[in-house]
Backbone as CSV, one residue per row, in Angstrom:
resi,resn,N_x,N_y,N_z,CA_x,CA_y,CA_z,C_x,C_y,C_z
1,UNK,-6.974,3.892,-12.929,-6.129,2.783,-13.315,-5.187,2.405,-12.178
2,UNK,-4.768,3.631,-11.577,-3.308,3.095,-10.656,-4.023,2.623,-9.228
3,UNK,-5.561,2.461,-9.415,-5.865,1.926,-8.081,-7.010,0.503,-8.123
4,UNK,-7.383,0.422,-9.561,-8.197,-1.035,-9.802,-7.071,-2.051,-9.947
5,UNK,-6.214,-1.734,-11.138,-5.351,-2.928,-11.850,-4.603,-3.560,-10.960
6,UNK,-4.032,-3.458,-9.330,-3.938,-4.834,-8.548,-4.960,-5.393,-7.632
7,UNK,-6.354,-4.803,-7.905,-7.385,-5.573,-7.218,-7.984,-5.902,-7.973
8,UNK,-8.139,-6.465,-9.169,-9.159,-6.448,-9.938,-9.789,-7.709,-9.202
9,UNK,-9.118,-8.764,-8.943,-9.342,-9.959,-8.400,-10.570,-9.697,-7.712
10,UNK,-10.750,-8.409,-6.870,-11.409,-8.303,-5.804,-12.893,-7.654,-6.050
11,UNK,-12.877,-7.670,-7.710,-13.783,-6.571,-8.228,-15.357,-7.311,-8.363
12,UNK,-16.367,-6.657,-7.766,-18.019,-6.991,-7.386,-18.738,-6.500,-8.400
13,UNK,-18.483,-4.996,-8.209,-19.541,-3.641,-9.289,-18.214,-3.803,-10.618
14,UNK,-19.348,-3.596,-11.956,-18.688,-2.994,-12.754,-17.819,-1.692,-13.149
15,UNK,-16.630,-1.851,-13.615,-16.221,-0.769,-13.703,-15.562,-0.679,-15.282
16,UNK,-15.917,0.682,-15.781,-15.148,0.810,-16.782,-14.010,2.010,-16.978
17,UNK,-13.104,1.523,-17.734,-11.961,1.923,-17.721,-11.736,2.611,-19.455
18,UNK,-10.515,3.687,-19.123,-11.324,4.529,-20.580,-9.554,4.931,-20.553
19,UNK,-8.925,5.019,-21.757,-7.746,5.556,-21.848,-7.422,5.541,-23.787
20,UNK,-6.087,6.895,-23.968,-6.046,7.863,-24.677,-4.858,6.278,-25.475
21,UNK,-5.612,6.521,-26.835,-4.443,5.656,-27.492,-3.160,6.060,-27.360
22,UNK,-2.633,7.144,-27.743,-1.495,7.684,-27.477,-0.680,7.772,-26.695
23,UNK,-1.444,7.202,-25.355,-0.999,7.185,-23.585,-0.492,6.183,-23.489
24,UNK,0.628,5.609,-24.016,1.258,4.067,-24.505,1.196,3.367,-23.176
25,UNK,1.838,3.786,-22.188,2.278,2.906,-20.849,0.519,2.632,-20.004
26,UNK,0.039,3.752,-19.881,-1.618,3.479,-19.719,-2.006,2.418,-20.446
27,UNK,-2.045,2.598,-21.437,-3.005,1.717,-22.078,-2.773,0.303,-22.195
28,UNK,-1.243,0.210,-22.212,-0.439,-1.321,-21.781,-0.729,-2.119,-21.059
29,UNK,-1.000,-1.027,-19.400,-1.955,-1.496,-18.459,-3.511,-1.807,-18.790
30,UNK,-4.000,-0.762,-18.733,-5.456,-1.103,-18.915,-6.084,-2.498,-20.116
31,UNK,-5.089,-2.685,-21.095,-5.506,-3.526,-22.144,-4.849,-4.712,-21.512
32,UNK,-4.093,-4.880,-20.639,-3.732,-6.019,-19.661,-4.054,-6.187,-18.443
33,UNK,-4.710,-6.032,-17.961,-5.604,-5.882,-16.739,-6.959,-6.039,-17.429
34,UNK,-7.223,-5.876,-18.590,-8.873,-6.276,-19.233,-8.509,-7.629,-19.752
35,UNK,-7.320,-7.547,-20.081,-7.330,-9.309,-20.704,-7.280,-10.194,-19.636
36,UNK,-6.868,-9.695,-18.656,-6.856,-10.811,-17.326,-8.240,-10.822,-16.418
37,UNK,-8.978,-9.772,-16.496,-10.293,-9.989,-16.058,-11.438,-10.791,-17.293
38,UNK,-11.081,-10.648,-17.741,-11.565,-11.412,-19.171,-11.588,-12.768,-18.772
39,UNK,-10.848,-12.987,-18.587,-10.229,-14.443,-18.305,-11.178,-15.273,-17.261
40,UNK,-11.219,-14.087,-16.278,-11.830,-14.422,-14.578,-13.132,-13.510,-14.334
41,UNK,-13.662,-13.587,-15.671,-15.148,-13.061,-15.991,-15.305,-11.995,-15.173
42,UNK,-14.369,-11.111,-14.413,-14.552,-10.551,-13.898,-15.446,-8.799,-14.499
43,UNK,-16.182,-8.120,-13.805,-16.888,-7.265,-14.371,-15.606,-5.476,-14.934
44,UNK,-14.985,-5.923,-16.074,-14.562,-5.008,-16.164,-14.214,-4.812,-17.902
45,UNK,-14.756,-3.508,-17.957,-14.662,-2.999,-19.787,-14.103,-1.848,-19.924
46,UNK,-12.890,-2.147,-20.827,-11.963,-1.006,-20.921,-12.122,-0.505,-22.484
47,UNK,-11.949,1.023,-22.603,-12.011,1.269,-24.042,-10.959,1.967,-24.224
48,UNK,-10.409,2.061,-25.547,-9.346,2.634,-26.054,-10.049,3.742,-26.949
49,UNK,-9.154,5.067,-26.882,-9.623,6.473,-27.510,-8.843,7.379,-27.944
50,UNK,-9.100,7.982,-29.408,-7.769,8.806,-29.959,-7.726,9.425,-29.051
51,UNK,-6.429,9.788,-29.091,-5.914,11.163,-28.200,-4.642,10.583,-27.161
52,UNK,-4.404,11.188,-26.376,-3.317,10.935,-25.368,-3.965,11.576,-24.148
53,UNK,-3.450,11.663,-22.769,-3.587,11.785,-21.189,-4.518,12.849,-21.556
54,UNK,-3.726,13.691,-21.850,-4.187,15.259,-21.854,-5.468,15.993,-22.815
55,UNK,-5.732,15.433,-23.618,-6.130,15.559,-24.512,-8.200,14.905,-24.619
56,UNK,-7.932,14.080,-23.743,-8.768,12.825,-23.756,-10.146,13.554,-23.118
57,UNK,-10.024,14.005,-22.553,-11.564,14.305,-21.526,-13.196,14.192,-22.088
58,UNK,-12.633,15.029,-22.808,-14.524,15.255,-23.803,-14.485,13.561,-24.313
59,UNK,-13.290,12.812,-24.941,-14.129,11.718,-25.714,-13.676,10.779,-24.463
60,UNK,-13.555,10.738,-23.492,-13.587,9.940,-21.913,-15.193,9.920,-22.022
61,UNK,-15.397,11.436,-21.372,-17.099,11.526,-21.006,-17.786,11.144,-22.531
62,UNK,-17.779,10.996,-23.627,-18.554,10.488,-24.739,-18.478,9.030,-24.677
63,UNK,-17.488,8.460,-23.890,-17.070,7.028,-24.151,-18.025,6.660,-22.923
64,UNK,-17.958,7.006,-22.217,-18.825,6.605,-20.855,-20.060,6.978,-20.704
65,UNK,-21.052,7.907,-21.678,-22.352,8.538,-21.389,-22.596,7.503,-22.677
66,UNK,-22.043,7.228,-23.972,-22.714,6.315,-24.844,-22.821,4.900,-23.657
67,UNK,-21.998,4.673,-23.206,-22.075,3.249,-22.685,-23.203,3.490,-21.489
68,UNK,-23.332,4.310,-20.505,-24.057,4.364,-19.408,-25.693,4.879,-20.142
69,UNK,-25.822,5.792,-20.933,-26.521,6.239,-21.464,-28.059,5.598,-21.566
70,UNK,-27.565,4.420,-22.552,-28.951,3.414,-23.099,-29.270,2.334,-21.532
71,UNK,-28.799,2.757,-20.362,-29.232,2.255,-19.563,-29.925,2.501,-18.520
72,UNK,-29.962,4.065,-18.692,-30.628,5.095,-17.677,-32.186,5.091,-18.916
73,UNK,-33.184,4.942,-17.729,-34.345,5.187,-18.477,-35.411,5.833,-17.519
């Protein structure tokens, strides 16, 4: 997060972005920095996930292997 959300402008490859509901100031960012690439079609999908910073890892990697998953064949 602390190194896409002032380039997004600049963004080519997709990237997705994954943060802990609970992680209030994170997620402030990330859900505003997706609404502004939104905007400027830019390639970027952020998901929101119970838990907080610390907590998050296992459903990070579940959030990102469902999404990457059905595309590896």
């Amino acid at each position: 997060m602390r190194l896409f959300a002032p380039h997004v402008a600049k963004m080519k490859q997709p990237h997705f972005a994954c943060v802990g509901e609970a992680d209030r100031p994170a997620r402030e960012v990330v859900e505003q920095t997706a609404s502004r690439t939104h905007g400027l079609h830019l390639p970027l999908e952020a998901t929101v996930v119970a838990g907080d910073h610390f907590t998050n890892l296992p459903r990070y990697m579940a959030a990102y292997l469902g999404r990457v998953s059905p595309k590896v064949k």
